[in-house]
N, C-alpha and C positions, 0 to 999 in steps of 0.2 A: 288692942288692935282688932279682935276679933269682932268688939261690938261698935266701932269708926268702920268696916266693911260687912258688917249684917246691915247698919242704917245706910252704906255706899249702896248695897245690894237695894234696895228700898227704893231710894232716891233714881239708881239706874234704871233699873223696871221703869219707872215713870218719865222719866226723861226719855229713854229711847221709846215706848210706846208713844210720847207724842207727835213722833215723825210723822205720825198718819191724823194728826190734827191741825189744818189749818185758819188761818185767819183772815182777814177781809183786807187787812191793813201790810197784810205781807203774803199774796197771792201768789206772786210770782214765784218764790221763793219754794212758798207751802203748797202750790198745785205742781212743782216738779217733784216733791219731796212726793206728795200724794200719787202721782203718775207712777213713779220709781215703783213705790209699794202697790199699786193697784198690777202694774205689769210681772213683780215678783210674783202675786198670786194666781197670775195664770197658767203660771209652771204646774208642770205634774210631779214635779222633783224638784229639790232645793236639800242644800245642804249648808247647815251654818256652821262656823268654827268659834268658838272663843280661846282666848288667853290673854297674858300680859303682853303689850308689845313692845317690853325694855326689855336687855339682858341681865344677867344674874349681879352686874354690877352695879347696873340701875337701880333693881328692886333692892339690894340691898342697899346701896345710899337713902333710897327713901323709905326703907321700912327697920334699919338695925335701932336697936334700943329701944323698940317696942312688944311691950308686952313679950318678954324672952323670944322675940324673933332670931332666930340665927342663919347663919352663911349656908348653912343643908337647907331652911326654908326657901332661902333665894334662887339654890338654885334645880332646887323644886317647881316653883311657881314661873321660872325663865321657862322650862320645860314642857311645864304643863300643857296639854293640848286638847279638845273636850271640842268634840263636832257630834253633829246633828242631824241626823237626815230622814226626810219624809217623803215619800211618795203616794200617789193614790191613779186610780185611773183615769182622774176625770182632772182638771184644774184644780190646785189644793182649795182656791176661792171658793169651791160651788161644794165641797164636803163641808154640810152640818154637822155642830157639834154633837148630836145623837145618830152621826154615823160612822164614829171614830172605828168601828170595824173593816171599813174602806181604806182604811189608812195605815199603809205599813212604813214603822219605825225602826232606826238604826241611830244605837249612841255610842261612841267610843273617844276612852280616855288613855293616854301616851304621854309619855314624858320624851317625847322628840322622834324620831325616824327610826323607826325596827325598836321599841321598845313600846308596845303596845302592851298596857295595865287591862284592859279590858271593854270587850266588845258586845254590843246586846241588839237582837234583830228580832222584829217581832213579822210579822207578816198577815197584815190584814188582822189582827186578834185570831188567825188561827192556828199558827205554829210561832214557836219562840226560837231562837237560838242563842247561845251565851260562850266564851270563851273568857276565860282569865291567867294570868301570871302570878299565879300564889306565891311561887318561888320570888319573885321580885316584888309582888305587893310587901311581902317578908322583910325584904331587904332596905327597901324603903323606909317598915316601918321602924325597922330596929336603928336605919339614922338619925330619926327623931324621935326616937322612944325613949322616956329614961331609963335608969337603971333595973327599977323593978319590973317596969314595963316589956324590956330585955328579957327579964328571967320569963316573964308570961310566953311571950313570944317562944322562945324555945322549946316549952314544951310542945306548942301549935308545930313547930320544925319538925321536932322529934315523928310527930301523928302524922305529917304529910310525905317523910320518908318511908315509914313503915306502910303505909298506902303501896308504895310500890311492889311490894309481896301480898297484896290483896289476890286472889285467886282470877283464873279466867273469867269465870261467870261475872265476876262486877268489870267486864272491862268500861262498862261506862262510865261507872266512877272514877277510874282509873286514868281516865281522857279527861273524866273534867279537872280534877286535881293537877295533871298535867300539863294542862293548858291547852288541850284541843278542844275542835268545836264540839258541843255537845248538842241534840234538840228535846224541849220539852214542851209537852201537850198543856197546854195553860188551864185546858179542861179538867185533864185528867188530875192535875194537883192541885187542882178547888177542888174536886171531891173526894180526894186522900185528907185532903186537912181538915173538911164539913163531919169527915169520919174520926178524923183522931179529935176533933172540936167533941162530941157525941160522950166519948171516954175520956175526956179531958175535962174539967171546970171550967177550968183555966182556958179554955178554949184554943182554936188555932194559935200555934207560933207565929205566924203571919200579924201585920197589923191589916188595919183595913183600910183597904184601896180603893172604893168605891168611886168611881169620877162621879161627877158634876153631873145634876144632869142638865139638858141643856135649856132650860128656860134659865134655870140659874145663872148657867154660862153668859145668858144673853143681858143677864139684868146686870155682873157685874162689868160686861166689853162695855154697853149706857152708862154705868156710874164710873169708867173710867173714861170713855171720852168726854160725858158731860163737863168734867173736873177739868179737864185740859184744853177742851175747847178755845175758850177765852183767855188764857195764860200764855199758851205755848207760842213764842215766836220766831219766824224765820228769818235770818239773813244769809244771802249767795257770798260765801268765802272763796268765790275765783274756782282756779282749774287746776289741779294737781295730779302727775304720773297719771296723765289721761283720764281722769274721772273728776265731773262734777262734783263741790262742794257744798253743803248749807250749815248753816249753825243755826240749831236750834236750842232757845233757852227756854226756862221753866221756871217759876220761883215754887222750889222743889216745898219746901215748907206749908205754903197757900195749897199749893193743888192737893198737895199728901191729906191736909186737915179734911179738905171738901169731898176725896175720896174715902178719907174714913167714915165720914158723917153718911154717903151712899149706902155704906157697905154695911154700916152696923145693924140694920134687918135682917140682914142675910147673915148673920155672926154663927147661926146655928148650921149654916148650911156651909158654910167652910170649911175646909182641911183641917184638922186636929194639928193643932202648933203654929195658927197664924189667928191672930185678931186684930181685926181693925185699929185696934190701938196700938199696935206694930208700927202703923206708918207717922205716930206720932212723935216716933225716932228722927224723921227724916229732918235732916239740919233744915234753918230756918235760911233760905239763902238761894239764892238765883244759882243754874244748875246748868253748864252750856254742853250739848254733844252735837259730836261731827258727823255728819250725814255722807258718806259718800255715792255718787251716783253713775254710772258708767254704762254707756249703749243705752241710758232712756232707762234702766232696774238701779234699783237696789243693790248696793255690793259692798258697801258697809258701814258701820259706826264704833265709834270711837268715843271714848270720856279717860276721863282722869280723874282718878278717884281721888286724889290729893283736896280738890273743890269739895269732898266731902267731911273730911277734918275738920270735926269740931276743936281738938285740942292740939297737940305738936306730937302725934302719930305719924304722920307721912310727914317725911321731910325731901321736897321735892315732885318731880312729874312720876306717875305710876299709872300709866296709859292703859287701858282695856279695851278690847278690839271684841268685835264680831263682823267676822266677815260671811258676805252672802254668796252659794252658788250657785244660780238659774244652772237651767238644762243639767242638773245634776243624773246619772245614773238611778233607777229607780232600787228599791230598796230588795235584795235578793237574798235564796240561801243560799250558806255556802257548800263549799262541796266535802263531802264526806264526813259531818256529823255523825255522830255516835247517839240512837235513843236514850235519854235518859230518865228512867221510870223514879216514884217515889220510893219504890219497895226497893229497891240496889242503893238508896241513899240508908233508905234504913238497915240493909241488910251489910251494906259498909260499917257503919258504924259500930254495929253489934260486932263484926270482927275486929273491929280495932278497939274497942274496951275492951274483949276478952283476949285481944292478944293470940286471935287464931289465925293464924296466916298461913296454913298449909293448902297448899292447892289442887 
């Protein structure tokens, strides 16, 4: 199952990116599609959602007997909830990609309403903020953990209890463990970890996160429309719960090839853990997603990853949504974060292996 939705993952990327590609032979269709998207990008906020949009019954009809899927997977994945939000000052359209400092992001993941997993706010690249549920990420994992997996876990339990006898001075540690908002200087821990990189061989614990920069950026947005240009097309599927319809198709296979062929110049200048020949996963097969449009924007798309089975993994519809929201609230901090420095992670740590917790 996991590698029928890494190539689903593939194939979606590209199907939904060719919302913003139209054709000669289906204008109509692909300049409302194109309208939708050119008006989303006028926003200064936008917030997108994903998840599955069956219930834990559905996904398990189309997903049990795969690859040790089970009923805690399903309804896991019923739950899951993963949005997205950007804001900037100006139209997100008119921020270039070498001004991503403009642009402040917000990501948060939930398994359904007041069970927030975790929340991450950046601000402009000048302040971060982070909240987490250790205690239920915990909990989560020990349902789908196996046995020995269990036993690891516990001792992770064991160190996040004993946390609560940390002394006053680490109270910020003591918020972030707990699940309040915490803020960290993005500055200040690139050059805590350039310093432990120094005494380390091994260099930072960190991997390296270095974006794009943006000619690069620009060469591969060319090598993915070029690829999609001439493939992708549109058909009007009528009018649904107030919001215009398209279905756009892809022959997911053709366009994946022509995109890899783009890309493989730039193979050096890629993220570590994708190559070009990733996309030569993507099944060989015509690729349909549902465009929705509502007030003239964007509001959202739709696929089913079942179209992406290559073998008898999905048995059944297993719908994946992304919804869009114009005029979203712009990305903010919240209130009453707790600073949290690199030296009270390290000065935690050092109490909880020695087992000093007098205060």
């Amino acid at each position: 199952m996991r590698k029928g939705i890494a190539a689903a993952g593939c194939a979606a990327f590209i199907a939904t990116t060719a919302t913003a590609c139209g054709t000669a032979g289906n204008l109509s269709a692909g300049a409302k599609v194109q309208q939708a998207l050119d008006r989303l990008g006028e926003q200064k906020a936008v917030t997108l959602s994903v998840g599955f949009g069956g219930s834990e019954q559905q996904i398990w009809s189309a997903l049990k007997g795969s690859d040790g899927f089970t009923q805690d997977n399903a309804k896991m994945l019923a739950g899951l909830d993963v949005s997205l939000s950007m804001s900037a000052a100006k139209p997100l359209k008119d921020v270039k990609g070498d001004e991503g400092d403009e642009t402040s992001v917000a990501l948060q993941v939930s398994l359904g309403r007041g069970k927030d997993l975790l929340e991450i706010r950046s601000l402009a690249g000048k302040q971060a903020y982070l909240r987490a549920d250790l205690r239920q990420f915990l909990s989560l994992a020990d349902d789908l953990a196996t046995q020995q997996d269990k036993a690891d876990l516990q001792g992770f339990r064991q160190m996040l209890d004993a946390a609560d006898d940390l002394p006053s001075s680490l109270k910020s540690v003591k918020d972030a463990l707990g699940g309040k908002w915490v803020s960290v200087d993005p500055k200040g821990y690139e050059e805590f970890f350039k310093s432990m990189a120094k005494d380390n061989p091994a260099g930072s614990p960190l991997p390296d996160t270095s974006a794009l920069d943006a000619k690069t950026q620009e060469r591969i947005t060319k090598a993915l429309r070029d690829a999609l240009e001439h493939n992708a097309k549109f058909t009007d599927a009528g009018s649904k719960d107030g919001a215009d319809h398209v279905k756009v198709t892809v022959p997911a296979g053709k366009t994946a090839d022509a995109l890899a062929g783009a890309l493989e110049p730039l193979a050096d200048q890629l993220p570590d853990g994708f190559s070009p020949a990733d996309l030569k996963k993507v099944p060989d097969k015509d690729v349909s997603v549902d465009v929705a449009i509502k007030d003239g924007t964007l509001s959202g798309v739709s696929l089913d990853l079942d179209q992406f089975d290559t073998g008898d993994e999905i048995h059944g519809a297993l719908p994946l949504t992304v919804g869009f929201a114009p005029d979203a609230r712009p990305v903010s901090a919240p209130a009453g974060a707790t600073p949290l420095d690199p030296q009270d992670i390290m000065g935690a740590v050092m109490q909880l292996m020695a087992g000093g917790m007098d205060a």
